[in-house]
N, C-alpha and C positions, 0 to 999 in steps of 0.2 A: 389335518395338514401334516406334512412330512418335509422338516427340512433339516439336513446337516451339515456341519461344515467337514466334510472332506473333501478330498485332492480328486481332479476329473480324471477321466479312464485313461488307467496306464495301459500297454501291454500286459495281460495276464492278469488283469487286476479290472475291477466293473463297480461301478455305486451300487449303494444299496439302496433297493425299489425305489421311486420317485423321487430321491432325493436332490438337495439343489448344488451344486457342484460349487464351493468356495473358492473359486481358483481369483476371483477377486472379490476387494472389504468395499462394502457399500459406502463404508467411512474413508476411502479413500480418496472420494467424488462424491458429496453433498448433491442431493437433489430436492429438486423443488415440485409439489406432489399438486396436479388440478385432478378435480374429479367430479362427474356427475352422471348419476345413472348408469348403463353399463359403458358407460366410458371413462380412462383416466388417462393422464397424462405423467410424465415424468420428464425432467428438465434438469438439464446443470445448471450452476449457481447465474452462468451468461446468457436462461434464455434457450440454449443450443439444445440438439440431440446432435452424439456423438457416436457413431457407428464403430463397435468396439466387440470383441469377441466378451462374453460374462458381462456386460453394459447391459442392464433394464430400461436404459432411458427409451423413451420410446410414446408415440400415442396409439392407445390400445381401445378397440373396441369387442367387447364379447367375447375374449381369451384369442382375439388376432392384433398383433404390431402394425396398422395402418399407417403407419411412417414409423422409419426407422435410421431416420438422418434428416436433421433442418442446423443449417448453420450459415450466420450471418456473417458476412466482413465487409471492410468498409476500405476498401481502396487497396485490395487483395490482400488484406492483413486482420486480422484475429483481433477485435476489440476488448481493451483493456477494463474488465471488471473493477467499477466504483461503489454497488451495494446492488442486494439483491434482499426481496422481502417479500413476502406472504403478505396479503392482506390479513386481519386479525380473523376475520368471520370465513377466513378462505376461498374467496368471491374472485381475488387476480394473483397475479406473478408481475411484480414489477423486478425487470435488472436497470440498472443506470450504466452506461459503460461510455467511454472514450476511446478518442483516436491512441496508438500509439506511435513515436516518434516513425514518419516514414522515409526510406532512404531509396536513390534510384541512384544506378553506379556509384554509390560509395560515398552518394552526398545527401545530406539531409534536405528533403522538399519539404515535409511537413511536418512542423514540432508538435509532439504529445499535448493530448489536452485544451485541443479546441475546438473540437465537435465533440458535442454532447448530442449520445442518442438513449432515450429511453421507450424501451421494450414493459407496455402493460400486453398480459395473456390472460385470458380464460377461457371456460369449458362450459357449453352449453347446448343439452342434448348429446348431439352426436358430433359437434363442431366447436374445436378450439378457432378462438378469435386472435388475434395478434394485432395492435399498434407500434409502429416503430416510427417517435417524431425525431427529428433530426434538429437540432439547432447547430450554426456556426458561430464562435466566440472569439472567433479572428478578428481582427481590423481590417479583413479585405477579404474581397470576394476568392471565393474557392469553390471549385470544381470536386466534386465529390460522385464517386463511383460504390454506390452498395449493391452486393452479391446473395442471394441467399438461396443457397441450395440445396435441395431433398432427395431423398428417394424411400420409398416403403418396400419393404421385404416380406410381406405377408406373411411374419413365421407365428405360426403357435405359441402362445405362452411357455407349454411345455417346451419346445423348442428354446426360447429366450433362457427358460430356467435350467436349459443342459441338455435336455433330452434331443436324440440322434436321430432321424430317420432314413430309412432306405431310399424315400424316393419322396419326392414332391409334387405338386400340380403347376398348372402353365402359366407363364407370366407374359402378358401381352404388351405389345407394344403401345410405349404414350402418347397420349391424344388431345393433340390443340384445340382446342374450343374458346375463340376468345381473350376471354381474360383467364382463362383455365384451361387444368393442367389435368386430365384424369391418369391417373396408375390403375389398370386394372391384373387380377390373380383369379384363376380357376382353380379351385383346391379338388384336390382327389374325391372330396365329397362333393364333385359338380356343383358344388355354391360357389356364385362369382362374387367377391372380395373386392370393393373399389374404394379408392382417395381421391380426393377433387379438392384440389387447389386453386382458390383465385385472388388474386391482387389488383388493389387499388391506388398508386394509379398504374395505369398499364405500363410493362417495363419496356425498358428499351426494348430487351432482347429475353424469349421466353420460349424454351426448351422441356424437355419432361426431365431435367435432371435439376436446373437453375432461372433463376432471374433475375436477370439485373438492370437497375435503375441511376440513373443518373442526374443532377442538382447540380444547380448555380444557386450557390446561397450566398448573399450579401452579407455584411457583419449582423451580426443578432438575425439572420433572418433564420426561417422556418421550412419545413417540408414534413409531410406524412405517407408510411406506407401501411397500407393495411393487408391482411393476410387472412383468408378462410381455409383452413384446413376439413373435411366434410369426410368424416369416417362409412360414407355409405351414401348409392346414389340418389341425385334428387336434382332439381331443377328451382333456379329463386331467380326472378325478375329484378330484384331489392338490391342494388350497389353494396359492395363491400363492406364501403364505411357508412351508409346508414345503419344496413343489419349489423355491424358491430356496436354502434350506440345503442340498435334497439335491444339487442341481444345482452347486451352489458346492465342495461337496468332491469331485465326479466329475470336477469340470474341473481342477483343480487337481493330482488324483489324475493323471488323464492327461498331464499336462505335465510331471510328475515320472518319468513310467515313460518317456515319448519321451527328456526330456532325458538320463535317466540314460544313456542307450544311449551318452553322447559320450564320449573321453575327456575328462577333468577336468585341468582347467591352473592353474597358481596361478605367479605369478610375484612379483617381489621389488617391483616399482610397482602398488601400490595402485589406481593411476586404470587401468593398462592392463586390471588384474580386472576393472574393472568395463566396459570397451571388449567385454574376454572376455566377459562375465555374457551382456551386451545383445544382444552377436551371438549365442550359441549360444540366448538365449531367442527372439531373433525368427525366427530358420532353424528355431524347434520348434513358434513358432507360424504361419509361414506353411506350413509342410508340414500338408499333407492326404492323410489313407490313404485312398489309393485300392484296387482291388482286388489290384494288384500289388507292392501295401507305399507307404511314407512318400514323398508326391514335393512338390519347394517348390516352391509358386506363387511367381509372380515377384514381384510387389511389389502394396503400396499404396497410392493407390487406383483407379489405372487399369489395373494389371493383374493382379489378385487370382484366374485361372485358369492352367490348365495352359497354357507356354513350352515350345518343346521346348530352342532355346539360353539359355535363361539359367537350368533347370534343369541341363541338362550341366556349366554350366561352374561353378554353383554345386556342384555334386558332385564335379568334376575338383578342387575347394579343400578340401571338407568330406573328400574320402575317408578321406583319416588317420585323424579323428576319429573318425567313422561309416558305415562300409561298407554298413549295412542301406538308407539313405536313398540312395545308388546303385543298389542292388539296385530299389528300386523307379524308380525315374527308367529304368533299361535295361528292366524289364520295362512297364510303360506307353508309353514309345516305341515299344517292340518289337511290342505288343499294338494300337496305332495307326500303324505304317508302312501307306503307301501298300502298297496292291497294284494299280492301275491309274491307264490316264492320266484326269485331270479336269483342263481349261483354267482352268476356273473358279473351284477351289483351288490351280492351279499345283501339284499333285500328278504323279507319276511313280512307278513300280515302284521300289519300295524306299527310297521319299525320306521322312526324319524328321518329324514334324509338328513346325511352328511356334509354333499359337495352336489353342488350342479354346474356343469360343465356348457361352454356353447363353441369351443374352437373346433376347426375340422379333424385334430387328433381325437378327442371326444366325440366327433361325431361316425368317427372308423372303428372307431374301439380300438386305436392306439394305447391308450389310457383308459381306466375304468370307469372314469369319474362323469357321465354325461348327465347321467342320474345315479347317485351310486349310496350307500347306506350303510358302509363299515364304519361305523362307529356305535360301539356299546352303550355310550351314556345318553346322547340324546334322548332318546326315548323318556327312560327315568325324568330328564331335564325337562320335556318337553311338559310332562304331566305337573312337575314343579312349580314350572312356572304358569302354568292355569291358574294352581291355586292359590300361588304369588299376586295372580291379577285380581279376583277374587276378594284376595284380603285385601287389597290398596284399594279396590274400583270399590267394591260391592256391586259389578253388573253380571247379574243373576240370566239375564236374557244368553248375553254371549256366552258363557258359560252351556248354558244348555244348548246353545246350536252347535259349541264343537265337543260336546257330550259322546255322544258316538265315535270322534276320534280317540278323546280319553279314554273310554272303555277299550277302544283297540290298541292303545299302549299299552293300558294295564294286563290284556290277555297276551300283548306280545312279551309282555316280562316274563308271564307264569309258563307260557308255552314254550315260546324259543329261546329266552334270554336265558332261563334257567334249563341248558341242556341237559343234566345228569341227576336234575332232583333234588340236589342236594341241598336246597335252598338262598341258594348265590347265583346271581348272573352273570356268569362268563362269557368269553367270546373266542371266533375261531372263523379264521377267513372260510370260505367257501369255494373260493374260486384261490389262483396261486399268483393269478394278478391284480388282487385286496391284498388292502393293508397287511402287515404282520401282525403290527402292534394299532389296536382301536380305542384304545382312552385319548387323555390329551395329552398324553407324551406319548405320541405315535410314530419315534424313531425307533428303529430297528431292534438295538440295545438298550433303553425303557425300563425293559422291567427283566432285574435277575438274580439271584442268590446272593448271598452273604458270601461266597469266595470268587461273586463274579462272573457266575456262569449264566448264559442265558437263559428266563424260563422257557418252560414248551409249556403250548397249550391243551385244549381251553385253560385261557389265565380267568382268573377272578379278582377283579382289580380293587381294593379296598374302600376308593372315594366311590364306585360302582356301586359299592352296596350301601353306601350311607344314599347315595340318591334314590338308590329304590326303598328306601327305608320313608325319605321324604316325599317319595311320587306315592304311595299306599297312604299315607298323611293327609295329602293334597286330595288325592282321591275321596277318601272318607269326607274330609271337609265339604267338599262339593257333590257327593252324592247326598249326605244329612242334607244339607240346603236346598237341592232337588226334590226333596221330598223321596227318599230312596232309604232308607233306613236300614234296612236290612244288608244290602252291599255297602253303606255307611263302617256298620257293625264290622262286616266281615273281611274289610280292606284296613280297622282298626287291630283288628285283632292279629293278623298276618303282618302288620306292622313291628306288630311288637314280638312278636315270634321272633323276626328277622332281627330284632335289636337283642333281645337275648341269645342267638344262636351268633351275632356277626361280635359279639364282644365275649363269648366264651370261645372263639374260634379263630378270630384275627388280633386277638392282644398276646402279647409278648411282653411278660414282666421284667425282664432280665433288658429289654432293651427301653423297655418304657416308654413304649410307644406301639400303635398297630403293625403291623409285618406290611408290603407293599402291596402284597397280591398272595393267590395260593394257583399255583403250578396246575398241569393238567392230570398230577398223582395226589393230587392238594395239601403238598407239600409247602409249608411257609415260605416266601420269601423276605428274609429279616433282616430288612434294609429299612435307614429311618431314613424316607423323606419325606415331604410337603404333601404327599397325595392325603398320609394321615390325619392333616389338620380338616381334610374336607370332612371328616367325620365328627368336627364340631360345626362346621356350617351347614351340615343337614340335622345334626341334634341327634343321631344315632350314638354317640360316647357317653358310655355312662359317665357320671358326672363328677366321680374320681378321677377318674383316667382321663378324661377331658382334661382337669388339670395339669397329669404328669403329661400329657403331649404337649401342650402348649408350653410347658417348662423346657420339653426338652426340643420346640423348637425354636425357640430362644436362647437357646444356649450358643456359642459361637462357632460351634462346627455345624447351625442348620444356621444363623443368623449372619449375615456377612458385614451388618451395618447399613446396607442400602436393602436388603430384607432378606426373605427368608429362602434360604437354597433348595433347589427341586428336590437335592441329593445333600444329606451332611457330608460334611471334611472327612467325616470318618471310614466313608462304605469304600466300598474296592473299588468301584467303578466312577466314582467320585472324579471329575476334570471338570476347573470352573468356565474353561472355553468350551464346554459340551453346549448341545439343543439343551437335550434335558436332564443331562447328569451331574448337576453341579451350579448349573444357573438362575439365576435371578427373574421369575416371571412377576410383571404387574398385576396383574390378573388374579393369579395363584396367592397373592399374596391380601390383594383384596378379599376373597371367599376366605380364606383363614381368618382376618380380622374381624370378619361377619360372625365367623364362629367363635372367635375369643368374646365377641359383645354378646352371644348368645349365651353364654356360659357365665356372664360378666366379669368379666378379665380387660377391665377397659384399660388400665394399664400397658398391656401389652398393643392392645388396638393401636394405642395414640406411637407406641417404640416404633410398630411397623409402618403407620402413616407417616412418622418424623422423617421414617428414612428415606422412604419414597419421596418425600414432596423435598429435601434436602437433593436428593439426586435428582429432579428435576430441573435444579436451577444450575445442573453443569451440563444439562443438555439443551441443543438448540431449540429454538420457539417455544423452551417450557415443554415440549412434547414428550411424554413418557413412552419407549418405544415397543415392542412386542415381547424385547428378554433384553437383560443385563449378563454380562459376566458377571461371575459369584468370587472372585478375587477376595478378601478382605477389604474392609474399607481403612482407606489411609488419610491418614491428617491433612490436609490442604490440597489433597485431591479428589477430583469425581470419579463416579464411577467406569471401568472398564465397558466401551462398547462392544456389543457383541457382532459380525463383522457383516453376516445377510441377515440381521431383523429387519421386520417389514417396521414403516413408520410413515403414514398414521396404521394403527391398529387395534379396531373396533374394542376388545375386550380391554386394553389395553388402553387407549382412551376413556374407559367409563371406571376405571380404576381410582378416580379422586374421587370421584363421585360416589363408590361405593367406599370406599373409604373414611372418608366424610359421614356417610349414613351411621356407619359400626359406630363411628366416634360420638355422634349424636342420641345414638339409640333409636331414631327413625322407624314408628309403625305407624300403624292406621290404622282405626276402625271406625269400617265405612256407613253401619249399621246407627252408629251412636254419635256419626259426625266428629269424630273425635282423632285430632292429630297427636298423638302419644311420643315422648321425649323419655325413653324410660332409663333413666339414671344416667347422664350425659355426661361425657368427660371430655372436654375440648384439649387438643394438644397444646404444648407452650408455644406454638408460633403462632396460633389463633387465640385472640380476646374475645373478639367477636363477630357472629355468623350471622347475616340476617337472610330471609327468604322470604321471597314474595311471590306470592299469587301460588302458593300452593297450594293443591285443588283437591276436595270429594267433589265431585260430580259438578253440578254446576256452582257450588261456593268456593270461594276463595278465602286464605287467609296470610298475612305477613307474621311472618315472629322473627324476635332476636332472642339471640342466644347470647350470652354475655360469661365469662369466666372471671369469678371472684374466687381466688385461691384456687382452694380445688374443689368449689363449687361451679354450678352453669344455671344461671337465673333463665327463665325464658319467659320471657314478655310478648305480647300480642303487642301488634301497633297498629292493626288494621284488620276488618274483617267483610267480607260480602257474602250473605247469606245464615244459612245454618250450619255453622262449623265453628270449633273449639279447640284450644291446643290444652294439654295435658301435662307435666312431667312428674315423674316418680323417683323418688331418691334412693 
C-alpha cells in the first residue's frame, strides 16, 4: 500500500507514485463502512453519498464507484440527523433523521420534528438493501413529498484516490425498466459496467437521475420505501421488499456462522468487550471467501482487495482465534505465487503476491497492480505463517499439499531475494512503474540516512531479514515433520548463519538499536525505528540486544504514550503527521509486543497494550484505525487522528487480538493437546479473561484467566475432548 498525505498536483509540482492526494481529512466527514465480498459501501453519518471532489463515499464493486451520489430529502430539504449506528456484528446502517423547520415565502409550513424517518442499510453480495419507514408525529394529516436522487460515475478506485486520466470509456444513456432505473459504462477495457436501481413502492415520478414519492400520513400513521441498488446486471422476479427481508436475514445469518468460528473472549472491562466485539466483527466482515476459504481484504476504502502482506500478518495475530481464516490466506497465496519472471509486476519464481487488482485501470495497465508482486516480505511471511499453522493446527496433511509452494518461497529467497550474495534479501523495483519503496512503509521517503537523505537501492530492510530468519525456521520445522531431514538440517543451519551475520552487520552499539536497512553500497542506515523491534518478533536479536531495543523503544522519543513511533522524535526525518515517519501503527506495534513476550519482557507488552486499548476508547465504535499520529500523548486528551487512514483495517483490527495473545503468553502444542500459558501478565485494566471453545482440532476447551497481584491463575472450567491447558511461571 502507498499512501501520503500531501497536497494534489500543483503546476510544476506531481505526487509521488500512487500516492493518495490529502487535499481532504477523512475526519472531517465521519463515514459509515458496509461491506461484503468484493463489494463495499461508504456512507455519511445521514445514510447519503455526497458527490464531492476527494469524497470516497461511494458503493464500490471490484475497484469501480457503482454509485457515486444517493441523497434523500424530504420536502426538498436535507433531513435533520438524530443518530446514526453500526450494528455491533456490522450486519446494517441505521440513521434516524427529521423533518427540519420548512418555510415557503417567508412562512413557516411545517415545524421541525414531526416526521421521523428511519433509514436501515445493508450489503449483500453484490447489492446494497435500503429501508426508509416514514412515521408522522403531527396531530394532523400531512402531505409529505420524499426525493432521492443518484447517479453512478463509473470511476476507478484509483481515480476516486486522485489519480488523473487522459481519457475514459462511454457512458450510456439511462434506461426505464419498470420499477428500475439501469446506469450503464463501457470502460476502455470493453467491460460494460452497470447499476440497477429499484423501489418499492413505485414512485410517483422515475427518471435515471431521481425518484420521487409521495404520502398522506395521518397522525402516528406509516409508509415504507425500499431501495435495491445491484452493482452488476441481473434479472429477480422477488419484489423489493420481500428480497430485502429475505436478504436481511442471509446476511446476518452468514455473519453469525463466520463469526462463531472465533474463539469467544469475555473479559472483566466492559469497554475492552467491546474493543473485542469491533475487532473480531470487522476481521469477519472484511474477509471474503474466496475459493480457497475465508481471506481479509486489507482495509477501507482504499484497499478493500486481496494484500498478500497485510493478510499474513493479520493471520500471524488472528491464528489463536481462527485457524480456518489462515488456512485460506496460505492456500490463495499458494494458488497465486508467481511461477515466472514479469518486470512489469516485479514477479519472480515463487515470489508472494502483493496486490490484486480488478478495476479497468488495472486491467490497461494504467496501474501496475492487476497481479502485481512488489513487495519483499511476503514471501519470507508467507513461509512463516505455514509454520505458524503448523504449530497451532498440527495439520500435517495441509502442510504437505502447499509443500511445493514452500519450497518455491524458500528457493525465491536464496535466488532472487538475495541479489548480490551477500546473505540479505533486498529489493529493487524492476520495472519504473513498482513501487520504490516494498517493505511496509512503502512511501516514497521510508527509508534513509541518519542526516536525511534518501537511501538508494537494492535497500536491505532490517525486519526483512529477521523474517527470513523466521521463514528458514518454519521451513526446517515442517520439512523434519515431513519426514525430510536433510533439508530439515540444511534450512537450520542457514538459519543461523543468517542470525550470526544479520547481528554482526545490522547492530549499532552507539545507537542501541539495529540500523533500518543497509543501502545499495550497504552502507547503514542509522535511524532508530520500530522496524527494529521486528527483530524480536521473528527471534533473530540476540538476546542482549533484544533488551537494549526494547529499552530503547520505550523510551519517549520512540514511545508517544499511545505506542510506539514508526520513527523516534529523534531521527531527521522524524514528522508525527507523516505515513510512516513518525506515526503510530496498530499493527506494528502488536508484532513488537509479540516480540517483547518472546524475549519475556511482559512488562513492556502490557505499557504498549495499555496504550492502545486507552486510545481506543477516544475513538469511534472502539475501532482502532490503520495509523495514529505520533504527537505525544496529553493528559485528558486522545489521541491525534491521522487525516486518510483507512478504517476498518484488516491488520489493524486483529491488533487487540494479538495483543492480548503477547499478554497471555498464547502457544500450542498440538502434538500433546496442550494449551500453554507461558508466564502470563495481564494488564491493570484486565482482572479477568475468559475463552471459550478454544480448539486443537476437534476438542475444545474454556479457561480463565484471573490476575492476583502480579500473578495470572488459569483455571479450566470446561473441556470437550482431549485437550489440556498449561501455564508456566
Amino acid at each position: 500500500m502507498n499512501k501520503e498525505t500531501l497536497p494534489a498536483t500543483f503546476a510544476g509540482m506531481s505526487l509521488p507514485q500512487f500516492s493518495i492526494p490529502a487535499a481532504r481529512s477523512l475526519q472531517e466527514r465521519p463515514t459509515r463502512t458496509l461491506k461484503y465480498g468484493d463489494a463495499f459501501a461508504l456512507f455519511d453519518p445521514n445514510g447519503d453519498i455526497i458527490s464531492a471532489p476527494g469524497n470516497p463515499e461511494g458503493i464500490f464493486y471490484r475497484d469501480t464507484r457503482h454509485l457515486s451520489h444517493l441523497s434523500l430529502s424530504i420536502c426538498d430539504m436535507r433531513p435533520m440527523l438524530l443518530s446514526s449506528a453500526m450494528r455491533d456484528d456490522n450486519a446494517a446502517l441505521t440513521c434516524d433523521l427529521t423533518n427540519p423547520d420548512l418555510y415557503r415565502d417567508g412562512d413557516q409550513i411545517f415545524e421541525h420534528d414531526l416526521i421521523h424517518l428511519r433509514r436501515v442499510k445493508f450489503l449483500w453480495k453484490t447489492c446494497v438493501f435500503e429501508r426508509i419507514a416514514i412515521r408522522n408525529f403531527s396531530d394532523k394529516r400531512e402531505h409529505i413529498v420524499l426525493q432521492v436522487d443518484f447517479a453512478a460515475d463509473f470511476a476507478d478506485l484509483f481515480e476516486v484516490r486522485g489519480s488523473h486520466r487522459k481519457s475514459r470509456g462511454k457512458f450510456h444513456p439511462s434506461r426505464l425498466k419498470g420499477d428500475k432505473v439501469i446506469l450503464t459504462y463501457t470502460g476502455l477495457d470493453g467491460r460494460v459496467r452497470e447499476t440497477q436501481l429499484r423501489f418499492a413502492p413505485m414512485p410517483r415520478d422515475l427518471n435515471g437521475n431521481c425518484a420521487i414519492f409521495d404520502f398522506e400520513l395521518e397522525p402516528l400513521g406509516t409508509a415504507a420505501i425500499f431501495i435495491e441498488v445491484r452493482c452488476e446486471s441481473g434479472e429477480t422476479e422477488v419484489p423489493v421488499d420481500r428480497l430485502y427481508y429475505a436478504s436481511l436475514r442471509e446476511s446476518r445469518r452468514a455473519l453469525r456462522r463466520s463469526a462463531s468460528r472465533a474463539t469467544a473472549i469475555l473479559t472483566s472491562n466492559d469497554v475492552f468487550n467491546v474493543v473485542v466485539q469491533r475487532s473480531i466483527s470487522d476481521l469477519y466482515m472484511l474477509a471474503t471467501d474466496l475459493p480457497e476459504g475465508p481471506y481479509p481484504y486489507a482495509g477501507i476504502p482504499w484497499f478493500s482487495t486481496v494484500f498478500g502482506r497485510d493478510a499474513l500478518i493479520t493471520a500471524l495475530q488472528t491464528l489463536w482465534v481462527d485457524p480456518l481464516m489462515t488456512r485460506g490466506v496460505l492456500g490463495h497465496l499458494a494458488a497465486t505465487q508467481a511461477t515466472a519472471k514479469d518486470d512489469a509486476a516485479d514477479a519472480e519464481p515463487g515470489k508472494i503476491l502483493h496486490e490484486a487488482r480488478h478495476g479497468e485501470m488495472a486491467q490497461l495497465g494504467e496501474v501496475p497492480f492487476r497481479r502485481y508482486y512488489g513487495s519483499v516480505d511476503s514471501t519470507p511471511l508467507f513461509v512463516m505463517l505455514a509454520g505458524a499453522y503448523l504449530e497451532r493446527t498440527g495439520n500435517l496433511d495441509e502442510i504437505r499439499q502447499l509443500w511445493p509452494n514452500i519450497e518455491a518461497a524458500l528457493r525465491w529467497i536464496d535466488v532472487y531475494g538475495d541479489r548480490d550474495r551477500d546473505g540479505f534479501v533486498e529489493y529493487g523495483r524492476k520495472s519504473k512503474e513498482g513501487l520504490a519503496n516494498q517493505g511496509w512503509k512503502d512511501s516514497h521517503d521510508s527509508v534513509f540516512h541518519a542526516d536525511g537523505k534518501l537511501a538508494q537501492g537494492p535497500i536491505a530492510l532490517v525486519e526483512v531479514q529477521g523474517y527470513v530468519f523466521a521463514a528458514k525456521r518454519a521451513g526446517a520445522l515442517m520439512a523434519r515433520r515431513l519426514g525430510f531431514a536433510e533439508r530439515a538440517s540444511t534450512l537450520e543451519r542457514e538459519a543461523e548463519e543468517l542470525r550470526a551475520l544479520f547481528n554482526k552487520t545490522f547492530w549499532d552499539d552507539d545507537l542501541g538499536t539495529y540500523v533500518l536497512a543497509l543501502d545499495g553500497d550497504k552502507r547503514p542506515c542509522r535511524v532508530r525505528s520500530s522496524n527494529a523491534g521486528h527483530a524480536l518478533f521473528t527471534g533473530i536479536a540476540a538476546p542482549d540486544r533484544a533488551r537494549r531495543v526494547a529499552d530503547e523503544l520505550m523510551r519517549s522519543a520512540s514511545f508517544s504514550g499511545w505506542g510506539i513511533r514508526t520513527i523516534a522524535a529523534s531521527e531527521s526525518r522524524y514528522n508525527p503527521m507523516s505515513y510512516h515517519n513518525g506515526s503510530v501503527w496498530p499493527h506494528d506495534n502488536a508484532l513488537i509486543a509479540l516480540g517483547f513476550a518472546r524475549y519475556g519482557m511482559r512488562r513492556y507488552v502490557n505499557q504498549v497494550f495499555k496504550g492502545l486499548f486507552e486510545a481506543s476508547t477516544y475513538i469511534e465504535l472502539r475501532r482502532l484505525p490503520e495509523l495514529m499520529c505520533g504527537f505525544v500523548r496529553m493528559r485528558t486528551q486522545g489521541p491525534t487522528s491521522y487525516p486518510v487512514a483507512c478504517s476498518p483495517q484488516a491488520w489493524a483490527a486483529a491488533t487487540p487480538l494479538g495483543l492480548l495473545q503477547a499478554s497471555m503468553g498464547l502457544r500450542f502444542d498440538p502434538e500433546n493437546r496442550h494449551v500453554i500459558f507461558d508466564r502470563p501478565v495481564l494488564p491493570g485494566f484486565l482482572n479477568e479473561v475468559k475463552l471459550t471453545g478454544l480448539a486443537i482440532a476437534d476438542a475444545k476447551i474454556d479457561v480463565q484467566l484471573l490476575r492476583t497481584g502480579t500473578d495470572v491463575a488459569v483455571n479450566v472450567i470446561s473441556r470437550k475432548g482431549d485437550i489440556w491447558a498449561t501455564s508456566t511461571s
